[in-house]
C-alpha positions as CSV (number, residue, x, y, z in Angstrom):
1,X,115.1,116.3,26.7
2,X,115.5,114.4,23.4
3,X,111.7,116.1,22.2
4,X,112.3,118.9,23.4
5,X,116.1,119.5,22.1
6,X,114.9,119.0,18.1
7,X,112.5,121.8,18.3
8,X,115.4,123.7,19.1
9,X,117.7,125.9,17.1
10,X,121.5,124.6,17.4
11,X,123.2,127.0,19.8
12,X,120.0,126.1,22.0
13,X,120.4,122.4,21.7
14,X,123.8,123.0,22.4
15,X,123.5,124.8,25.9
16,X,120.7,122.3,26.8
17,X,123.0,119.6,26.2
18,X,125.8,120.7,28.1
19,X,124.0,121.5,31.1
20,X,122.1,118.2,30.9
21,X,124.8,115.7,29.8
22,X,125.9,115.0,33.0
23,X,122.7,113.5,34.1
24,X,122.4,111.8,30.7
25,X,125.4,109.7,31.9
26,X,124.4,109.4,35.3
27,X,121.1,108.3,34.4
28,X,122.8,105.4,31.8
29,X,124.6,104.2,34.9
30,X,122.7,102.3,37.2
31,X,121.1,99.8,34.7
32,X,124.4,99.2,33.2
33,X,125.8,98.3,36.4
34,X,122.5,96.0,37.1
35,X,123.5,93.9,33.7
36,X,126.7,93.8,34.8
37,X,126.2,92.6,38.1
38,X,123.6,90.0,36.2
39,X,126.0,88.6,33.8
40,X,129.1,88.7,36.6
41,X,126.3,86.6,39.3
42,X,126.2,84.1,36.0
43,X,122.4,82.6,37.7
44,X,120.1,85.0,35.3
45,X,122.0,84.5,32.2
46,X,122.6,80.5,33.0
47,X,118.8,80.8,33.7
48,X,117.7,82.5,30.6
49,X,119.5,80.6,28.3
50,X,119.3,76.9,29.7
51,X,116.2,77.3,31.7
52,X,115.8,76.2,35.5
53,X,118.9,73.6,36.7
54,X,116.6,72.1,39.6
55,X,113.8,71.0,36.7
56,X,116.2,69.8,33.9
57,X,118.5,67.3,36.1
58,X,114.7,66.0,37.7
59,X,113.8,65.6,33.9
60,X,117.7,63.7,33.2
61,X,118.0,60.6,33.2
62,X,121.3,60.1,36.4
63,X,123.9,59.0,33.5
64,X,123.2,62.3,31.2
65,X,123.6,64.6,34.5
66,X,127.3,65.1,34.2
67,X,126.8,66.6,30.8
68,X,124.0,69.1,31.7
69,X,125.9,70.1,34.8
70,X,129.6,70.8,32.1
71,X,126.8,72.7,30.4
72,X,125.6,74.7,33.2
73,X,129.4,75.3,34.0
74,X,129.7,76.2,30.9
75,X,127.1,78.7,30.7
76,X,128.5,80.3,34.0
77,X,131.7,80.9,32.0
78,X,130.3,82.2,29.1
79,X,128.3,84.5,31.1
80,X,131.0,85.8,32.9
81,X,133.1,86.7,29.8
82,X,130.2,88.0,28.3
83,X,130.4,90.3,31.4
84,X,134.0,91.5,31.0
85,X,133.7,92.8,27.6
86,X,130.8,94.5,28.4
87,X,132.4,96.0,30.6
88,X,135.8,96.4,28.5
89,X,133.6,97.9,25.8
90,X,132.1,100.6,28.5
91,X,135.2,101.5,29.8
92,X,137.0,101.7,26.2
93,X,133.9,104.1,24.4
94,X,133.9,106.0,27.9
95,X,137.8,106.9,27.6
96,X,137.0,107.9,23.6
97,X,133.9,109.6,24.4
98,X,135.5,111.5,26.9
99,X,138.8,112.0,25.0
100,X,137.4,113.3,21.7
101,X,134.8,115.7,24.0
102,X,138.0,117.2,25.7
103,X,140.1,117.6,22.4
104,X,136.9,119.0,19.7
105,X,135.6,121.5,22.9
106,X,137.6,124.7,23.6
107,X,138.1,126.0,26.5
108,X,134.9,128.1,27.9
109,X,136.9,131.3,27.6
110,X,133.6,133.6,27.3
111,X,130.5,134.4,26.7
112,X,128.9,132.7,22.5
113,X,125.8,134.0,22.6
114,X,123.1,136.6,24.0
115,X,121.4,134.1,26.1
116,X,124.3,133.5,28.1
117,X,125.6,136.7,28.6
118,X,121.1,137.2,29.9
119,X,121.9,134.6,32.0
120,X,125.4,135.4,33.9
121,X,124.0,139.1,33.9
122,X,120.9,138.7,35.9
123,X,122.7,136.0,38.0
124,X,125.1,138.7,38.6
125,X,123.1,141.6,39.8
126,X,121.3,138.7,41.9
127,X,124.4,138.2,43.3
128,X,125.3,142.1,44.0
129,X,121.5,143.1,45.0
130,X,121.8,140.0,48.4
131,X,125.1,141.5,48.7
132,X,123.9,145.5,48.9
133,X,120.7,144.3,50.9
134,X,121.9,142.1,53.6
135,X,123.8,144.9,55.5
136,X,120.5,147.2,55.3
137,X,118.3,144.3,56.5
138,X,120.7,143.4,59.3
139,X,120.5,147.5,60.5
140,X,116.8,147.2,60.2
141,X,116.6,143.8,62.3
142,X,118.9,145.3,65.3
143,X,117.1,148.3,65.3
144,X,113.6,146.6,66.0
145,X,115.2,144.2,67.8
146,X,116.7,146.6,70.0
147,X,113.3,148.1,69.9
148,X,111.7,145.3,71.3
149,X,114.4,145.3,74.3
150,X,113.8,148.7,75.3
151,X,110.5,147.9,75.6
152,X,110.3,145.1,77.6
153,X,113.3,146.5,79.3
154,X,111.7,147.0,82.8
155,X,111.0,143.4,83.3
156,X,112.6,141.4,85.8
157,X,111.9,138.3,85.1
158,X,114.1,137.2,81.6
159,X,112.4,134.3,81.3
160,X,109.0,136.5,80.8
161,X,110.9,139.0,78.6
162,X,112.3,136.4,75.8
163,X,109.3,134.7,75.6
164,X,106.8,138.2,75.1
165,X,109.6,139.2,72.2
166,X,109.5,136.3,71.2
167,X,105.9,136.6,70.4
168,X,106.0,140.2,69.4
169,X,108.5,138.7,66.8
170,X,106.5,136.0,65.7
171,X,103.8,138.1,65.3
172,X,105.7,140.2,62.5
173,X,106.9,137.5,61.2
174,X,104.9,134.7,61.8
175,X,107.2,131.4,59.6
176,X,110.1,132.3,61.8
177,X,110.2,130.6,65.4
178,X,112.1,132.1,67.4
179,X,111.8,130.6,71.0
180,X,111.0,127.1,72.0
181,X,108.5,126.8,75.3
């Protein structure tokens, strides 16, 4: 998106980016919340910054133990404040982000541009083409169904009768199943 987006005039850019910001965001999300989850669980960050606890206390001497384990402790703390303004800082330049978006946007009131208007238009007669069709293919489909009935309509059996349209039906239309053996 970022490439692409430069080669772009500005209306364009703009469009692009407000369909896509959403999963922009969403894709920010889920390694933010892995770092915080990280620095809240205090063992990578006490890890990455003091090395492994197991190793240094077999490499202490017993009377200088006390002090690595107040600076394990106190890596655990740090880690977890680390942690809560991270996540202060998210939350505070979400709210602003969000904030100065909703005050410097106006409302979408209309159409800005020819593109747009392209766009709503052929989604539009889409929209009113499905909705002059469907009642002319449903006519269509009861007629041949109805078709099909009369023809078979001397058999006795039922069973024998759904399963023959059936087949005459699947023969027409041969990715629609239409009776289960």
């Amino acid at each position: 998106m970022v490439a692409g987006c430069c080669r772009l005039r500005r209306p364009q850019r703009r469009v692009v980016w407000q369909q896509s910001r959403k999963y922009v965001i969403l894709s920010i999300v889920p390694p933010t919340a892995w770092i915080l989850f990280a620095l809240f669980d205090t063992e990578y960050y006490t890890c990455a910054k003091l090395g492994s606890k197991k190793i240094r206390l077999n490499n202490t001497v017993p009377f200088q133990q006390p002090a690595l384990l107040a600076e394990y402790e106190s890596a655990k703390i740090e880690s977890r404040i680390i942690g809560i303004f991270l996540l202060t800082g998210i939350v505070l330049v979400g709210t602003v982000l969000i904030s100065i978006e909703r005050c410097c946007t106006r409302p979408d009131t209309g159409i800005s541009n020819d593109e747009e208007y392209t766009h709503y238009l052929a989604e539009e007669q889409i929209k009113l083409f499905n909705s002059k069709i469907e009642p002319l293919a449903k006519e269509q489909a009861k007629a041949e169904v109805e078709a099909l009935f009369e023809k078979f309509k001397d058999m006795k059996d039922i069973a024998e009768k759904v399963r023959l349209i059936s087949e005459e039906l699947e023969d027409e239309i041969p990715w629609a199943a239409t009776h289960e053996a």
